[in-house]
C-alpha positions in Angstrom: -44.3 77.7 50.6 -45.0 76.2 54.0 -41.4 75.0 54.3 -40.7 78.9 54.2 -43.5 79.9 56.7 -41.6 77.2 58.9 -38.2 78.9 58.5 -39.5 82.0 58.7 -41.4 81.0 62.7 -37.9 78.9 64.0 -36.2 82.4 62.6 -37.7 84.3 64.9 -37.5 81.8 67.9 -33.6 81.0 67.4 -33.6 85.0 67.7 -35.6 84.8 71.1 -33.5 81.6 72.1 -30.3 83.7 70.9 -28.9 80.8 68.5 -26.6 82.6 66.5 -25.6 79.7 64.4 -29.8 78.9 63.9 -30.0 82.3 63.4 -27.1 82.5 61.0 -28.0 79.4 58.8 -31.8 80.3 58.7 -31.1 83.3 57.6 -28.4 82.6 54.7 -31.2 80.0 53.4 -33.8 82.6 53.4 -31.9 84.8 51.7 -30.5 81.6 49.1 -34.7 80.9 48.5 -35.2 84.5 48.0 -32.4 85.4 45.3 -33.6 81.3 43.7 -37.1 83.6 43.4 -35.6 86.5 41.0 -36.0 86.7 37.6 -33.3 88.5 35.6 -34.1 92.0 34.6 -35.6 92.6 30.8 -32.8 94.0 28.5 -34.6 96.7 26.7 -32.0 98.1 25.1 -33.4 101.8 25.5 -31.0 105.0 25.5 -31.7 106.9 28.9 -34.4 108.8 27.7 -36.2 105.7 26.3 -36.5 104.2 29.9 -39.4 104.0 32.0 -39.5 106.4 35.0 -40.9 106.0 38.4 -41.3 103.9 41.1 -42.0 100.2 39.8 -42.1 101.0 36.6 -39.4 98.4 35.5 -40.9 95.7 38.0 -40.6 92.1 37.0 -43.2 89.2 38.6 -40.6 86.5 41.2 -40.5 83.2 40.2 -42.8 80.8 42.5 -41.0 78.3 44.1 -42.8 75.3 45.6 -41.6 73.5 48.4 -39.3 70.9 46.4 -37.4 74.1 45.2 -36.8 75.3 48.3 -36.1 71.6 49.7 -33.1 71.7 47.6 -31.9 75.0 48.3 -32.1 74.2 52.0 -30.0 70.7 51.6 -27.5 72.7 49.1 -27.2 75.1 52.2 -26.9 71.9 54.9 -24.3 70.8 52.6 -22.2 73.6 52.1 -22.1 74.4 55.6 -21.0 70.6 56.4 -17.8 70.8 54.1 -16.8 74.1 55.5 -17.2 72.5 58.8 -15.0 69.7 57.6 -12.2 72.1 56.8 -12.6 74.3 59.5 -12.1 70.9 61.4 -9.0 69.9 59.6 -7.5 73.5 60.0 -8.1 72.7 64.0 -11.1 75.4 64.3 -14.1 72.9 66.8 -15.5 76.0 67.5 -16.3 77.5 64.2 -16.8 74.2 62.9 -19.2 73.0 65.7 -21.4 76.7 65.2 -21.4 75.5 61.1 -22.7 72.0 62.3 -25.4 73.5 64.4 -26.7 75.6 61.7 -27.2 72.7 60.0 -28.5 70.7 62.5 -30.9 73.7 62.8 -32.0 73.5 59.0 -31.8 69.2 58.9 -34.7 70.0 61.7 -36.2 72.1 59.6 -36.9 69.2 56.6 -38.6 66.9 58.9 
């Protein structure tokens, strides 16, 4: 999707820029878009020596998300990292709670 092309380009800047929470956030969103993309594995019910052998032989299609999918994974991920900022907050930790709130700063940006 072209919201994942963008990720995947201010990934590799926050790296240059060393952002580590950028880096962080854009990362665990990746990663939540890419596990949203799996398919669960066929049940085939085979004794051993029923299953397939070799390399890729039990390989499944990903799902295809379009950009609204991965839209709302994104804002899931801006929102979960807003209420653990909140506690960390409450629990007197700025500092972690600030790094959380530029992650999501960083993926706000990246929604437009």
């Amino acid at each position: 999707t072209d919201l994942v092309a963008r990720m995947r380009v201010a990934l590799r800047e926050a790296m240059l820029a060393r952002d580590r929470a950028a880096v962080d956030a854009i990362r665990s969103a990746l990663s939540a878009i890419d596990n949203a993309g799996a398919v669960p594995a066929p049940d085939l019910g085979l004794a051993i020596e029923e299953a397939a052998i070799g390399a890729g032989s039990a390989d499944v299609a990903r799902r295809e998300l379009d950009d609204g999918d991965a839209e709302a994974i994104v804002q899931a991920e801006i929102s979960e990292l807003e209420a653990a900022a909140s506690r960390y907050e409450e629990l007197g930790e700025t500092d972690r709670a600030g790094r959380l709130r530029s992650g999501a700063r960083a993926l706000r940006a990246l929604l437009g």
